[in-house]
C-alpha positions as CSV (number, residue, x, y, z in Angstrom):
1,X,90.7,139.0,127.8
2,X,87.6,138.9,130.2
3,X,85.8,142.3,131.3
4,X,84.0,143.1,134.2
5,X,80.4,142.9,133.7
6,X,77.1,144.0,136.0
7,X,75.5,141.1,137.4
8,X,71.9,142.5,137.1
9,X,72.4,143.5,133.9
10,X,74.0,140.2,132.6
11,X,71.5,138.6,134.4
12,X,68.4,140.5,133.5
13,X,64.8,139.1,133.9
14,X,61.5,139.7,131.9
15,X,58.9,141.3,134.0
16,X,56.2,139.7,132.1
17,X,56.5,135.7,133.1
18,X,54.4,133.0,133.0
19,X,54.2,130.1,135.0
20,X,53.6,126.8,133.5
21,X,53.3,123.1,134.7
22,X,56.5,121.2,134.2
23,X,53.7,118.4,133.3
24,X,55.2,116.0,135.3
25,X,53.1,113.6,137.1
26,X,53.1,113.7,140.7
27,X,55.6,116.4,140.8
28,X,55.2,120.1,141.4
29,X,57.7,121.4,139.2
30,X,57.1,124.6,137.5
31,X,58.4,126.1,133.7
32,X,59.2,129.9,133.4
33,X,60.2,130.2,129.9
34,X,62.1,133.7,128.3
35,X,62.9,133.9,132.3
36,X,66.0,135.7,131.3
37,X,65.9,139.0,129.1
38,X,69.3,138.3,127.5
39,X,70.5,135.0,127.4
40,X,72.7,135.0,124.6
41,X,74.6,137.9,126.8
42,X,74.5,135.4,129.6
43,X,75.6,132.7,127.6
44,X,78.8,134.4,126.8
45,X,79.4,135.7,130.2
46,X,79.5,132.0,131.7
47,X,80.5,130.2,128.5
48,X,83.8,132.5,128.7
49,X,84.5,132.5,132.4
50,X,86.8,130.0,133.5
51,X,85.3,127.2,135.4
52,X,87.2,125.1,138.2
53,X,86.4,121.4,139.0
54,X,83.9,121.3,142.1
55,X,84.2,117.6,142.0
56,X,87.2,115.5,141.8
57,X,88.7,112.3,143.5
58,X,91.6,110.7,143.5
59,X,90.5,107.4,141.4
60,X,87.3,109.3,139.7
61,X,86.5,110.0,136.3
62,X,86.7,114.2,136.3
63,X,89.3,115.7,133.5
64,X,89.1,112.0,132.7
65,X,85.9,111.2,131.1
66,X,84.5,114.2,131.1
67,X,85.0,117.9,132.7
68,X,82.5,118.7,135.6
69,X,82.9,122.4,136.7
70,X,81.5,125.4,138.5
71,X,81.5,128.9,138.3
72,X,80.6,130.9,141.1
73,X,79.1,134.7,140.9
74,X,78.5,136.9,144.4
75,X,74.9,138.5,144.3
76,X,74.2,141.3,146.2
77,X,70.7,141.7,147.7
78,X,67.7,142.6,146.9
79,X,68.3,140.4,143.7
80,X,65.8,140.8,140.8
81,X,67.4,137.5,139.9
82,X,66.6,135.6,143.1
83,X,63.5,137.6,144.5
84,X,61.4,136.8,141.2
85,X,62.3,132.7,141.6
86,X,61.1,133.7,145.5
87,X,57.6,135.3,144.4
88,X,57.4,132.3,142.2
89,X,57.8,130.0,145.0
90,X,55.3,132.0,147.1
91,X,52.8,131.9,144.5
92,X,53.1,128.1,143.5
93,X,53.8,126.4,146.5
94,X,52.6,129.1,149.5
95,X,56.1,129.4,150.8
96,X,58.1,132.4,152.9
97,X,61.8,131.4,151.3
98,X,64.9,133.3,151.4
99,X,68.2,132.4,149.6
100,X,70.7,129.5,150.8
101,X,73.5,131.3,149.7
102,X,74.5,135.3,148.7
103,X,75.5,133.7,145.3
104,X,74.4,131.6,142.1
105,X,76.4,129.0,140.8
106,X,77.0,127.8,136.8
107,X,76.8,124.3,136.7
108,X,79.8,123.7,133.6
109,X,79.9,120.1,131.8
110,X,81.9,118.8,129.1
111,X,82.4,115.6,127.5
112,X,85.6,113.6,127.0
113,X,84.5,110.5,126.0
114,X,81.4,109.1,124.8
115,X,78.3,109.2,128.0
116,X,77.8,106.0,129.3
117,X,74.4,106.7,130.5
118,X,71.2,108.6,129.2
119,X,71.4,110.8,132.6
120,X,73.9,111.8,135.3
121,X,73.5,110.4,138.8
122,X,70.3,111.0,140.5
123,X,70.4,113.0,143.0
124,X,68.3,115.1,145.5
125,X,69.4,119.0,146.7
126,X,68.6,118.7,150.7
127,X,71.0,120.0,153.0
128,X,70.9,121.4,156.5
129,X,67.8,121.2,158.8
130,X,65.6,123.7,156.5
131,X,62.2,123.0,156.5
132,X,61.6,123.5,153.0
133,X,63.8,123.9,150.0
134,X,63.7,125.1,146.4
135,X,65.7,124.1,143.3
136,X,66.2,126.5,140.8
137,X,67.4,126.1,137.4
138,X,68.3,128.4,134.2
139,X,69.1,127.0,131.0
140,X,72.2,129.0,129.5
141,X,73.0,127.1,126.3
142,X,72.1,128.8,123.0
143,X,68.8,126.7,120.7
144,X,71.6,125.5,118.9
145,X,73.4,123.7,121.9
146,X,70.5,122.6,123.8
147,X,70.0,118.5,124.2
148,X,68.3,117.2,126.6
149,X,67.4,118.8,129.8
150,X,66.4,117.8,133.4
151,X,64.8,114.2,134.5
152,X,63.3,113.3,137.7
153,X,63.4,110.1,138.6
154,X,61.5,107.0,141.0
155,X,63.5,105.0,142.9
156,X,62.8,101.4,141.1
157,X,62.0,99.2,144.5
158,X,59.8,101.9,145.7
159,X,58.6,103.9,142.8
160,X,59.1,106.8,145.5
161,X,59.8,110.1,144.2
162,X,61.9,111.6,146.5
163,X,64.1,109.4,149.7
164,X,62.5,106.6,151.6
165,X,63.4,103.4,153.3
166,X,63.5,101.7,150.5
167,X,66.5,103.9,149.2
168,X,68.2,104.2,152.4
169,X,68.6,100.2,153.0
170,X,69.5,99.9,149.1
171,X,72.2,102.3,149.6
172,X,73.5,100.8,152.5
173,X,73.7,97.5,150.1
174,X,74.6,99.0,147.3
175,X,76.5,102.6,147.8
176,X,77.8,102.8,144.5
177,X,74.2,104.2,143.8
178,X,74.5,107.4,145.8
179,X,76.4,110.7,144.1
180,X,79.7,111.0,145.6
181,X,81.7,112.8,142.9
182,X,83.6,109.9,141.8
183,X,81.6,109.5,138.4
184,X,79.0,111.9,136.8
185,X,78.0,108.9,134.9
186,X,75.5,106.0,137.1
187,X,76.3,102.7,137.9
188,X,73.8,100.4,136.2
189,X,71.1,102.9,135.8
190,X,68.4,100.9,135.1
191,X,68.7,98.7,137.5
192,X,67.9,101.3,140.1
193,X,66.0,104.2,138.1
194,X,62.4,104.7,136.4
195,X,62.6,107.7,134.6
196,X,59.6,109.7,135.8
197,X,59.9,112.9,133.0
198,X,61.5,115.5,131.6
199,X,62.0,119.3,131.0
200,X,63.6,120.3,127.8
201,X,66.7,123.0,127.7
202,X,65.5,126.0,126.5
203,X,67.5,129.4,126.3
204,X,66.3,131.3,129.2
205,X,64.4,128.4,130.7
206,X,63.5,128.7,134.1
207,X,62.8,125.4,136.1
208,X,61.5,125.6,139.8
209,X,61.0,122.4,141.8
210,X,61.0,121.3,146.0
211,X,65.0,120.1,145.7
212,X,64.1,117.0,147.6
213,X,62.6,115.5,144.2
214,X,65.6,113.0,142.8
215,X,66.8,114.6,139.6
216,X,69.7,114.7,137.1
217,X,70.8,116.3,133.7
218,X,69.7,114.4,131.2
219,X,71.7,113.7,128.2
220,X,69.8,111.4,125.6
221,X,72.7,112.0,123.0
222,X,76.5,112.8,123.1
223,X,75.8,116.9,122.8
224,X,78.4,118.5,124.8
225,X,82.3,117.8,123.5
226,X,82.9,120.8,121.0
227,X,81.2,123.1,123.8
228,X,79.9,123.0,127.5
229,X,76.5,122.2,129.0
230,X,75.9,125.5,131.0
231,X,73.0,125.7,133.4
232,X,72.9,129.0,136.2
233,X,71.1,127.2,139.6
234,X,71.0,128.6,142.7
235,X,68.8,127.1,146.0
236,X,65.8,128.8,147.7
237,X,65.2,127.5,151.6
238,X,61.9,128.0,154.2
């Protein structure tokens, strides 16, 4: 039976963090490692909660192929959580954010079947008319679990980074290409997709990166059937 928990204390962060290069060429993405204090406490918080779909379709592959879920936790503010990630930005990129939303979200993934890809769908974070906004990732799996982690990715006709022409007339062409919900999985991945690099899941693992960026779990082996791929993200914005 679940228990009520304290967010802050669940969700702890280490005062004494350093901020590395994701070492990924041509994009600004930042590493916080040991970012969390406890992250085997959070790992059982959000590996026990139960997790809704966030994406499902009539003819799509959700609780088909594969489980694609959320869990969704309120945050009151001031946040250690969130106003760290914010000093981070400040620091790194010399921008004023505040969050998108009074709450952080557990991104929860299982597999069915075998992956059909090496990644999910690329994908870039941008909504709404901010100016500016921030992607932030935690890595909630234990050393044991972790596979993978994040890619970013350049769109193959353009070698672009992030959306440009040469994705929007592609995609007007070829739609299948653009997340919808339908499939975690992408349609002829290589056909569209360079992969531009990777950050490893780490326990604890903070990764910070300008959301417009095209990115997408990346699963190099079939890793998550016996338990769930669990990373905490929530969404800074100018």
């Amino acid at each position: 039976m679940s228990q009520p928990f304290l967010f802050n204390d669940v969700f702890a962060i280490n005062r004494d963090l350093k901020i590395d290069s994701a070492g990924i060429d041509g994009l600004p993405a930042v590493v916080i490692d040991d970012y969390l204090s406890d992250p085997e406490n959070a790992r059982v918080i959000a590996g026990d909660a139960p997790a809704t779909n966030w994406k499902i379709t009539p003819d799509g592959r959700n609780f088909t192929d594969y489980y694609d879920c959320r869990l969704r936790f309120p945050v009151f503010f001031p946040n250690p959580l969130i106003d760290a990630a914010r000093q981070i930005v400040q620091e790194v990129y010399a921008v004023e954010t505040r969050p998108q939303n009074p709450c952080v979200d557990v991104n929860w993934f299982k597999q069915v079947n075998p992956r059909r890809a090496d990644f999910a769908v690329p994908h870039h974070d941008v909504v709404g008319e901010s100016p500016r906004t921030f992607t932030c990732l935690i890595y909630l799996n234990r050393a044991s679990e972790c596979s993978g982690g994040t890619s970013f990715f350049r769109f193959r006709d353009s070698g672009s980074l992030v959306v440009d022409q040469a994705y929007h007339l592609t995609t007007q062409r070829e739609p299948k290409i653009v997340e919808t919900g339908k499939d975690y999985w992408p349609v002829e991945p290589d056909l569209f997709w360079d992969r531009a690099g990777s950050t490893d899941m780490v326990p604890g693992r903070l990764l910070v990166f300008p959301s417009e960026f095209f990115h997408a779990a990346w699963h190099p082996e079939d890793s998550f059937q016996s338990f769930p791929r669990l990373t905490l993200a929530f969404w800074l914005i100018q």
